[in-house]
C-alpha positions in Angstrom: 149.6 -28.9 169.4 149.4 -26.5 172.5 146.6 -25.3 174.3 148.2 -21.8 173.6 146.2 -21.6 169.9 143.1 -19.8 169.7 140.8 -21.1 168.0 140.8 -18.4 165.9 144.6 -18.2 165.7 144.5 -21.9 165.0 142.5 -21.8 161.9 144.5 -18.8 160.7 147.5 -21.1 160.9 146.3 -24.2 159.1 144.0 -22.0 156.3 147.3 -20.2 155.4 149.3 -23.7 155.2 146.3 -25.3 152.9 146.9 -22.6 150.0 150.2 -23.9 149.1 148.7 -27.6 149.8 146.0 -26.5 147.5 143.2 -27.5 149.8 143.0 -29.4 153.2 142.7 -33.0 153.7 139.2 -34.2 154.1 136.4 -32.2 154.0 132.5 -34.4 155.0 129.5 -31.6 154.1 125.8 -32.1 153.1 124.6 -33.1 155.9 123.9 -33.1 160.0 126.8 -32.3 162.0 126.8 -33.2 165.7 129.1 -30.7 167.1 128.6 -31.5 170.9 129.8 -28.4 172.0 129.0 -26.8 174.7 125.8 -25.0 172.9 125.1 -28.9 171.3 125.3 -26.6 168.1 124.2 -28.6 164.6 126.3 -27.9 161.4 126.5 -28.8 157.8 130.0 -29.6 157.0 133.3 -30.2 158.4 136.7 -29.5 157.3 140.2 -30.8 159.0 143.9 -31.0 158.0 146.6 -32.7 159.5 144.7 -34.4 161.9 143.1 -31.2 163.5 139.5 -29.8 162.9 140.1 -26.3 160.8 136.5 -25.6 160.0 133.2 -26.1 161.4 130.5 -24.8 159.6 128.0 -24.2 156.5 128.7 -26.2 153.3 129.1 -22.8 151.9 132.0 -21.8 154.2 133.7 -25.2 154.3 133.6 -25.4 150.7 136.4 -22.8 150.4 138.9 -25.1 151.7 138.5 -28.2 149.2 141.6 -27.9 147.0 142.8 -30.4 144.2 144.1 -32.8 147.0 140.8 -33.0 149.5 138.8 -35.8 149.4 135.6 -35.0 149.9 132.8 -36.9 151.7 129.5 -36.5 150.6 126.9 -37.0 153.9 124.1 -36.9 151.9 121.8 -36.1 154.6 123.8 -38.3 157.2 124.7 -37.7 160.3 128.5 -37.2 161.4 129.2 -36.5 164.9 132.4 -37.4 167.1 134.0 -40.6 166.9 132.7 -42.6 169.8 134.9 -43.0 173.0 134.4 -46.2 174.5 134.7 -45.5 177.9 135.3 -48.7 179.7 136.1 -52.3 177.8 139.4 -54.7 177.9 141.3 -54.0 174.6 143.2 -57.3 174.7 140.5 -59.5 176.1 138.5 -58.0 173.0 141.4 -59.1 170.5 141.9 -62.4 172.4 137.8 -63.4 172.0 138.3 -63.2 168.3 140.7 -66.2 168.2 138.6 -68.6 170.8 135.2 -69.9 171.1 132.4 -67.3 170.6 129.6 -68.3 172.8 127.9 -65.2 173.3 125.0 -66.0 171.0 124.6 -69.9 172.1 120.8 -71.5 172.6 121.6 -73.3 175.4 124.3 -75.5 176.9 123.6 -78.4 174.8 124.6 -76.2 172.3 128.0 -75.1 173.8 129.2 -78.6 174.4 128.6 -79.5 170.8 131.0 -76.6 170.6 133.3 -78.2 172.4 133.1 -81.6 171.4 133.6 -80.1 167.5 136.5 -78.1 168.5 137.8 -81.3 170.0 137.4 -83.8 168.0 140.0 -81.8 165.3 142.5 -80.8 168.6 146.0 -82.4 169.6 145.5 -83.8 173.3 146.2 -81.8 175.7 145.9 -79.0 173.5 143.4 -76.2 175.3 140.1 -75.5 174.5 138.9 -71.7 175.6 135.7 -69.8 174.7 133.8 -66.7 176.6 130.6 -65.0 176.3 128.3 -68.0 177.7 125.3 -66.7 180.2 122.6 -68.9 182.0 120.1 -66.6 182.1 120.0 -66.1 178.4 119.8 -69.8 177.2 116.5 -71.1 176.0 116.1 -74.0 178.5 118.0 -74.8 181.9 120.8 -77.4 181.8 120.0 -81.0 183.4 121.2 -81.8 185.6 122.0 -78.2 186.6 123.3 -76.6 190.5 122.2 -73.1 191.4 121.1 -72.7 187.6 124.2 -73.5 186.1 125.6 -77.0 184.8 127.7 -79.4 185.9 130.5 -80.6 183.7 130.3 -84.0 183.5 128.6 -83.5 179.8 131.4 -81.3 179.0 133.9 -83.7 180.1 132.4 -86.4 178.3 133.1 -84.8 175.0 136.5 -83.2 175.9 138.3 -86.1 177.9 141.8 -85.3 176.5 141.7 -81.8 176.6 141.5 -79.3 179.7 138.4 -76.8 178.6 137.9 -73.7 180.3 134.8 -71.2 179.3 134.7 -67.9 180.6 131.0 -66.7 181.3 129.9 -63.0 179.8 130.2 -61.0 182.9 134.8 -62.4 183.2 133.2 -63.0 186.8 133.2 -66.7 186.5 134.5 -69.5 184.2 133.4 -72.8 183.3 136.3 -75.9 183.6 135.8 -80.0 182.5 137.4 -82.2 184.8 141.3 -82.0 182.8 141.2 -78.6 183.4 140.6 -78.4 187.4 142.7 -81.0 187.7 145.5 -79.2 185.9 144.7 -76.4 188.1 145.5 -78.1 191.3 141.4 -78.6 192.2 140.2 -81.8 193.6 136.8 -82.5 195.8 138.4 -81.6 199.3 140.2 -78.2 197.5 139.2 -74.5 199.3 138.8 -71.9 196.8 141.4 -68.8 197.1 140.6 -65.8 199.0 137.7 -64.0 196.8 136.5 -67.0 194.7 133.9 -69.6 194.8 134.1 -73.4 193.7 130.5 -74.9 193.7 129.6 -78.3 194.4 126.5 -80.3 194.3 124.7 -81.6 197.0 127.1 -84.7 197.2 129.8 -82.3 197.6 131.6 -82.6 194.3 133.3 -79.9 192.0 130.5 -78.7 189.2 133.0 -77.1 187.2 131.5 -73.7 187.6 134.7 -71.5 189.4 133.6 -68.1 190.5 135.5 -64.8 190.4 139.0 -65.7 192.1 138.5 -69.7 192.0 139.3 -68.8 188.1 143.1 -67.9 189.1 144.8 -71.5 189.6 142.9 -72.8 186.0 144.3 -70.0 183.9 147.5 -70.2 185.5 147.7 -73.7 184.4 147.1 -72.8 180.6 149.5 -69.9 181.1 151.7 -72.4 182.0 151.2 -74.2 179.0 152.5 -71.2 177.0 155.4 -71.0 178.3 157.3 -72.8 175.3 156.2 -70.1 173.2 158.9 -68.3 171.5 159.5 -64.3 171.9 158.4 -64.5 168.4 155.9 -66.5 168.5 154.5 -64.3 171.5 154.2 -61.0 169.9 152.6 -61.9 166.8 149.7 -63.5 169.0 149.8 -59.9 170.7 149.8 -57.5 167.5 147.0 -60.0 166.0 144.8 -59.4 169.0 145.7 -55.6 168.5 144.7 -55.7 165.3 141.4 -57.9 165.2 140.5 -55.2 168.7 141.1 -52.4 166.8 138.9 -54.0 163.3 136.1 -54.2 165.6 135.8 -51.1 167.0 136.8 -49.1 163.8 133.4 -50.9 162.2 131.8 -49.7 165.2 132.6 -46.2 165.2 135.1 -46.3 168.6 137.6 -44.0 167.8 138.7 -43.8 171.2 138.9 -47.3 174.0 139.1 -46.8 177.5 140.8 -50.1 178.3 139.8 -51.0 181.8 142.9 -52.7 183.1 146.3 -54.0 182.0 150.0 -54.7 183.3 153.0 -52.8 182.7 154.4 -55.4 180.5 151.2 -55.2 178.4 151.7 -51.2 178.4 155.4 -51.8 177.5 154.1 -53.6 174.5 151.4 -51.0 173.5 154.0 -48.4 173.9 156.4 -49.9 171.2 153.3 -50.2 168.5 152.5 -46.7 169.3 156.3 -45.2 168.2 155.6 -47.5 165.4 152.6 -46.3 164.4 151.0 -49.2 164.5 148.0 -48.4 166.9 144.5 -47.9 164.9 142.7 -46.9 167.7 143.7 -44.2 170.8 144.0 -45.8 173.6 143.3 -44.8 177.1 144.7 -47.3 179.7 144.6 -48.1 183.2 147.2 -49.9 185.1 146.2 -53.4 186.7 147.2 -56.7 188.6 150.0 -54.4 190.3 151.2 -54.3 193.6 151.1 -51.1 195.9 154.8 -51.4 196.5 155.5 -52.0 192.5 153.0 -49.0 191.5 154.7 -46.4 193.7 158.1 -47.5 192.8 157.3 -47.5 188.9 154.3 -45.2 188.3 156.1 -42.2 188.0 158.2 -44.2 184.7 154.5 -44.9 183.4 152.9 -41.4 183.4 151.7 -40.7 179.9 149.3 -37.7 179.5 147.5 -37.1 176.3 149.8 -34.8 173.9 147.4 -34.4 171.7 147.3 -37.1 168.5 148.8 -39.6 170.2 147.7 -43.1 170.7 148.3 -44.1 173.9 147.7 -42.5 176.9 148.4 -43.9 180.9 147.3 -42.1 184.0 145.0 -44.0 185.8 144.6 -47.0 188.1 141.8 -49.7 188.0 140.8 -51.7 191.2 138.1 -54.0 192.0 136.5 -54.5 195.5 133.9 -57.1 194.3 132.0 -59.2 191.1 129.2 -59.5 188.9 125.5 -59.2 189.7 125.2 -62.1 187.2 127.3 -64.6 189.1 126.3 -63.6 192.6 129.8 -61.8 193.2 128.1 -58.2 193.2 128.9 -57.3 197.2 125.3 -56.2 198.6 123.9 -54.5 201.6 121.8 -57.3 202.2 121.3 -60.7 200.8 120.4 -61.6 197.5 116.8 -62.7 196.8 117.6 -65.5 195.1 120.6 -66.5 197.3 119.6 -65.8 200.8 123.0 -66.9 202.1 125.0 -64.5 200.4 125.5 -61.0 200.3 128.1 -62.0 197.5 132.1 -61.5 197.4 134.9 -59.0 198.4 137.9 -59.6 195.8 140.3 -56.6 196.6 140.3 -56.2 200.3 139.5 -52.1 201.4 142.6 -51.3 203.1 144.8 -52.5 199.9 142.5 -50.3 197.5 142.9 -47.8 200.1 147.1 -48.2 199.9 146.7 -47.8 195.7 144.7 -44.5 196.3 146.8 -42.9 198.6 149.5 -44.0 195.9 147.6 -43.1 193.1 147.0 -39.6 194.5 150.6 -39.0 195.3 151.6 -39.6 191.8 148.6 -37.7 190.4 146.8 -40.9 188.6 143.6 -41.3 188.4 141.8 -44.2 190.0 138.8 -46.0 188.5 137.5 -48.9 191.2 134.7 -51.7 189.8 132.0 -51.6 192.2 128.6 -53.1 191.5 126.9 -53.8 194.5 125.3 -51.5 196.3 127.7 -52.2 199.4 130.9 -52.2 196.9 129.2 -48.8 195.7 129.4 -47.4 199.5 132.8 -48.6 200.2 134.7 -47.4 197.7 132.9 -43.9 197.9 134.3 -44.2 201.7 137.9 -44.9 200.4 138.0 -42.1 198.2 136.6 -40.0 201.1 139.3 -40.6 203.3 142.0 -40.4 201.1 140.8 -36.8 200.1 140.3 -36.0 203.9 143.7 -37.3 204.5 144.8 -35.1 201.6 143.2 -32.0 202.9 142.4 -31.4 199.1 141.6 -33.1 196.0 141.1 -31.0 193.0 140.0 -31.9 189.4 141.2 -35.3 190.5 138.4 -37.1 188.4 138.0 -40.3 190.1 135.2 -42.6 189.1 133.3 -45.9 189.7 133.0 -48.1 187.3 129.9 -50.0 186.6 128.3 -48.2 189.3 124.9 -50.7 188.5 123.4 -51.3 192.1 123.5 -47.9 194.2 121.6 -47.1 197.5 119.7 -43.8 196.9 121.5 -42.4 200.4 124.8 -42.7 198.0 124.2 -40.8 194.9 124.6 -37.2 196.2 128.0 -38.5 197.7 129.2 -39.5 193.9 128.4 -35.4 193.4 129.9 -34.0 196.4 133.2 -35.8 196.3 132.9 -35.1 192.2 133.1 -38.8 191.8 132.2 -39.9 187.9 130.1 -42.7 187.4 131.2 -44.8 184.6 128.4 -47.0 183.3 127.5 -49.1 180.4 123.8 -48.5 178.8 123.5 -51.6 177.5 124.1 -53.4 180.7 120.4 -52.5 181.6 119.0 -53.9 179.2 120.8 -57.0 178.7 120.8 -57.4 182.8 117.0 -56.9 182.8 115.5 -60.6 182.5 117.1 -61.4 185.6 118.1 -58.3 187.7 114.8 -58.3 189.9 115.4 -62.6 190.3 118.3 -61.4 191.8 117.5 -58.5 193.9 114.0 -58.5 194.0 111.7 -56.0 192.1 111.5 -53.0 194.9 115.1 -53.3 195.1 116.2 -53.5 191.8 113.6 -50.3 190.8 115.4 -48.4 193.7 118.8 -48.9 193.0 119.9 -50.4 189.8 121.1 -48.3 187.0 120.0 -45.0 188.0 121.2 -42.9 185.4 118.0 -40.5 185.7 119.1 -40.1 189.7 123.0 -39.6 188.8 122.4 -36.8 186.5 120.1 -34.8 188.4 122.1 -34.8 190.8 124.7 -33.6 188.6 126.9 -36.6 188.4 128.7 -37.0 185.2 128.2 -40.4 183.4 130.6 -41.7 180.7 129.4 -44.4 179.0 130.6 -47.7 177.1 129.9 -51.6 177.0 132.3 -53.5 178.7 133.3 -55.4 176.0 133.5 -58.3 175.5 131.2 -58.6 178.0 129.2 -57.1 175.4 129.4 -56.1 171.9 131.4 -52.5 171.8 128.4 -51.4 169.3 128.2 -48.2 171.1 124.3 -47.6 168.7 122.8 -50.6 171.0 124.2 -48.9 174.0 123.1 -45.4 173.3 119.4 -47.1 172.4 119.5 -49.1 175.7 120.0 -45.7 177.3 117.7 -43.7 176.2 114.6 -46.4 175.6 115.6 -48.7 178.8 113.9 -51.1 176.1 114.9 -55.0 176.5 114.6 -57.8 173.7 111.5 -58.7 174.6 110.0 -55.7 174.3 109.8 -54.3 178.2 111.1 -51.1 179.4 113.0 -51.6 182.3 112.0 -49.0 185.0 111.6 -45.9 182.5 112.3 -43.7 184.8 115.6 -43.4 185.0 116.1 -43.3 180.9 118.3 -40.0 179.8 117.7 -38.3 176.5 119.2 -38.2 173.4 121.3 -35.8 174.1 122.3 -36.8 177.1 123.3 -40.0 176.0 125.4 -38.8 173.0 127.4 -36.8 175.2 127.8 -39.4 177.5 129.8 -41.5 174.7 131.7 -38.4 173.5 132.5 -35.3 176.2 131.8 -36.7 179.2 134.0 -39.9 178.0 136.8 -37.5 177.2 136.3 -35.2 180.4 136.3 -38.7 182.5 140.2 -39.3 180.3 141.7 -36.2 181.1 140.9 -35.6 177.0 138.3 -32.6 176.7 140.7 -30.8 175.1 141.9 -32.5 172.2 138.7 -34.7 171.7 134.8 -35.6 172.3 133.5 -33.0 170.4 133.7 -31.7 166.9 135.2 -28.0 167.2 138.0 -26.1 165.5 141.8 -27.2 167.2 140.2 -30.4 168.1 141.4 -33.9 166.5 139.7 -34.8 163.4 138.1 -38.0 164.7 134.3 -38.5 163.2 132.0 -41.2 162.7 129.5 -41.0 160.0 125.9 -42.8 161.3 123.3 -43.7 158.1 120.6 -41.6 160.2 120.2 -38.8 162.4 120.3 -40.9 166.3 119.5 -37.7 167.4 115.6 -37.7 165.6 114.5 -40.9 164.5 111.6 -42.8 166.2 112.7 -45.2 169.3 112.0 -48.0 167.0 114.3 -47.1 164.1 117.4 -46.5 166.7 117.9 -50.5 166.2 118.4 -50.2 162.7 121.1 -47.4 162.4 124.5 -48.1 161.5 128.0 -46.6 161.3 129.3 -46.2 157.8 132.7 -43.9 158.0 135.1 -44.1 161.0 137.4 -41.5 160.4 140.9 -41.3 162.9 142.9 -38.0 163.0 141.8 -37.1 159.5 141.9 -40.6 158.1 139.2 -43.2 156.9 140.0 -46.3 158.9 136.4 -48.1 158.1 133.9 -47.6 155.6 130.8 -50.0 155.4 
């Protein structure tokens, strides 16, 4: 539907089409509406037909358009607002951690190898063992014996002797492998980790198991080679069942919209073909990854796909990665890290390649999205982007943006706003990163620099918002609570300060999400000529007390006009 349409003209249109329909499609009214338009205007009901938003409004006025054929959902005091836009996650990685090991939630590493051993003992040999989500600093003991905080893997082996394990930790920044596995991988005790990765050893000088950031590349080519018997058949039902079990989860969460932070043309050729066959749940919004400059200026131009409108999948962006997690030590800082005085952390993707992509990127008018976490990362990449604009002589409504954007030096933040740089950030990183963030940086440091959402926006950066899944839960609730109460498990706020409001926040998972896709137009908020894509929350997020935030939960996610979830 073209931008030509008034608003006006557009309601005209689909008004006169409901009276031989007798009525439009759906029609939610009786209770708070979370427009998030530009006035953050409250309603009372909303109508849409077709997939569009035709009515915004009273009960009164809405209730003109309920025909014979319009369901009708009854808010009863509820709130409905936009459907959330998760603004950066991995779509497939979020499918794929519903069919391994879950170890998000373990106790401890005792725990996770009785995983193992379980998952084992009913295996084939040789058959691989995965799992994800596992994180050190969260367990409620330390491992013995243990190097640097972490494990070693001769517990793991013990249990697993037959069958190469590899365990990716929460942050996708590291992995833990047995002994099967880093053999299959090519890894003995005199081995050199690749360019960008880490393999630590104890102090005899063995392998611990633990493989950091690029170190994680020759084990996971060794189960991809393990695949490769796999028929075409056999190939793409794994895929469409990870579609499907990503899209299940964030339907229940109220994503209506996923910004997937990185995948290959092949993946996108594979996306593409469930789109035309209207078999995609969710709107996705992907960036291209794991591609060479030379391939990405070649084929780019064959992969440019703008939003239409209701579509489903959209490509125009690029994501990079100059460095790693603040978790694993990968995070690439201005100076050392307080708890690792020897390293300032890692460089994955070297400057001048990210450079090449950019130039690229801005010659085939794609957006690029770079990971940067450390404070150092944070610098670099603003000084890429920079360059490549001076080189340009102009860069308008380009839109680039950081992602993660956690560890900033104050000196930096006015350069996200004067090269209109976004800042895409997870809110529930904060909170989840708390425990440990000042172990690793120190306290001064960490108050100065880390998540600085406070700093960003009065400055007058734009923040999108999301969770990184599955390096968290996509539950976008506990990432809008984390940013507007800063509040950890335990209780403590973590540097108040730099908390934004309510309203901040909820535009942060809705407009600013959209504005940061190219998308305002068609989505983010709920206004007439906009797509019909609500989620209904039990209470108002907007007014409750801090302390009844943790409680709220989504009950209808509704996709151009159509329930896909109800609780």
């Amino acid at each position: 539907m073209g931008r030509g349409f008034s608003a006006l003209a557009l309601t005209f249109l689909l008004l006169a089409g409901c009276e031989t329909r007798e009525g439009v499609d759906l029609v939610l009214r009786g209770g708070v509406v979370a427009t998030v338009d530009a006035n953050d205007a409250v309603a009372e009901a909303v109508a849409i037909d077709d997939a569009w938003i035709v009515a915004v409004g009273s009960d009164a006025d809405v209730g003109t358009l309920i025909g014979s054929r319009t369901r009708v959902i009854e808010l009863d005091g509820r709130l409905a607002m936009p459907g959330f836009i998760e603004g950066h996650g991995h779509y497939m990685s979020l499918g794929n951690s519903k069919t391994i090991l879950d170890l998000n939630d373990v106790a401890n590493w005792d725990e996770i190898v009785q995983m193992v051993a379980d998952a084992a003992a009913v295996a084939e040999p040789g058959a691989w063992i995965l799992g994800r989500g596992w994180h050190q600093e969260r367990w409620d003991s330390p491992p013995e014996p243990a190097v640097e905080g972490n494990p070693t893997h001769h517990s793991l082996t013990a249990v697993s002797p037959e069958n190469p394990v590899l365990l990716g930790h929460a942050s996708g920044h590291a992995a833990f492998a047995n002994a099967l596995a880093m053999e299959l991988g090519g890894y003995t005790r005199d081995s050199e980790p690749p360019p960008g990765g880490e393999l630590v050893r104890d102090e005899h000088g063995d392998l611990t198991g633990l493989l950091r950031e690029a170190a994680q590349g020759p084990v996971r080519a060794a189960f991809g080679e393990s695949q490769s018997g796999r028929t075409a058949e056999e190939i793409d039902a794994q895929f469409r069942r990870e579609v499907m079990l990503a899209a299940e989860e964030a339907l229940s969460k109220g994503v209506t919209s996923f910004q997937d932070a990185g995948s290959g043309f092949g993946t996108i050729d594979r996306l593409k073909q469930l789109e035309e066959e209207g078999a995609l749940p969710v709107r996705l919004y992907v960036m291209v990854r794991r591609v060479s400059n030379e391939e990405m200026d070649a084929r780019l131009p064959d992969y440019y796909m703008p939003s239409e409108g209701d579509d489903y999948l959209t490509v125009r962006s690029i994501k990079r990665q100059i460095d790693g997690a603040l978790g694993s030590h990968g995070a690439w800082l201005l100076e050392p890290y307080e708890d690792m005085p020897s390293s300032v952390g890692l460089v994955l993707e070297a400057v001048e390649d990210i450079t090449g992509t950019a130039h690229i990127a801005l010659k085939h008018g794609f957006q690029v999205n770079t990971h940067a976490i450390g404070d150092r990362a944070n610098r670099e990449t603003l000084d890429i982007y920079q360059s490549v604009f001076d080189s340009a002589g102009s860069a308008e409504d380009v839109r680039w943006r950081i992602e993660h954007a956690q560890h900033v030096h104050p000196d930096d933040v006015a350069r996200f706003a004067e090269l209109g740089v976004i800042a895409s950030m997870q809110g529930v990183h904060a909170t989840s990163d708390a425990p440990w963030v000042p172990l690793r940086l120190g306290d001064a440091r960490a108050e100065e620099r880390t998540y600085l959402w406070r700093n960003f926006l009065d400055a007058g950066v734009l923040i999108n918002n999301g969770t990184d899944v599955p390096v968290e839960d996509i539950d976008p609730l506990a990432s809008f609570r984390s940013s507007v109460t800063r509040q950890s498990a335990d209780g403590s706020i973590f540097y108040p300060g730099q908390n934004m409001t309510r309203t901040e926040a909820l535009r942060s998972y809705t407009i600013n999400n959209a504005f940061a896709a190219f998308e305002e137009v068609y989505k983010g908020s709920l206004e007439v000529g906009k797509l019909g894509d609500v989620v209904v929350i039990d209470r108002n997020i907007l007014t409750v007390p801090d302390e009844e935030l943790a409680d709220a939960r989504v009950d209808v996610t509704i996709v151009g006009g159509r329930v896909r979830y109800k609780r």
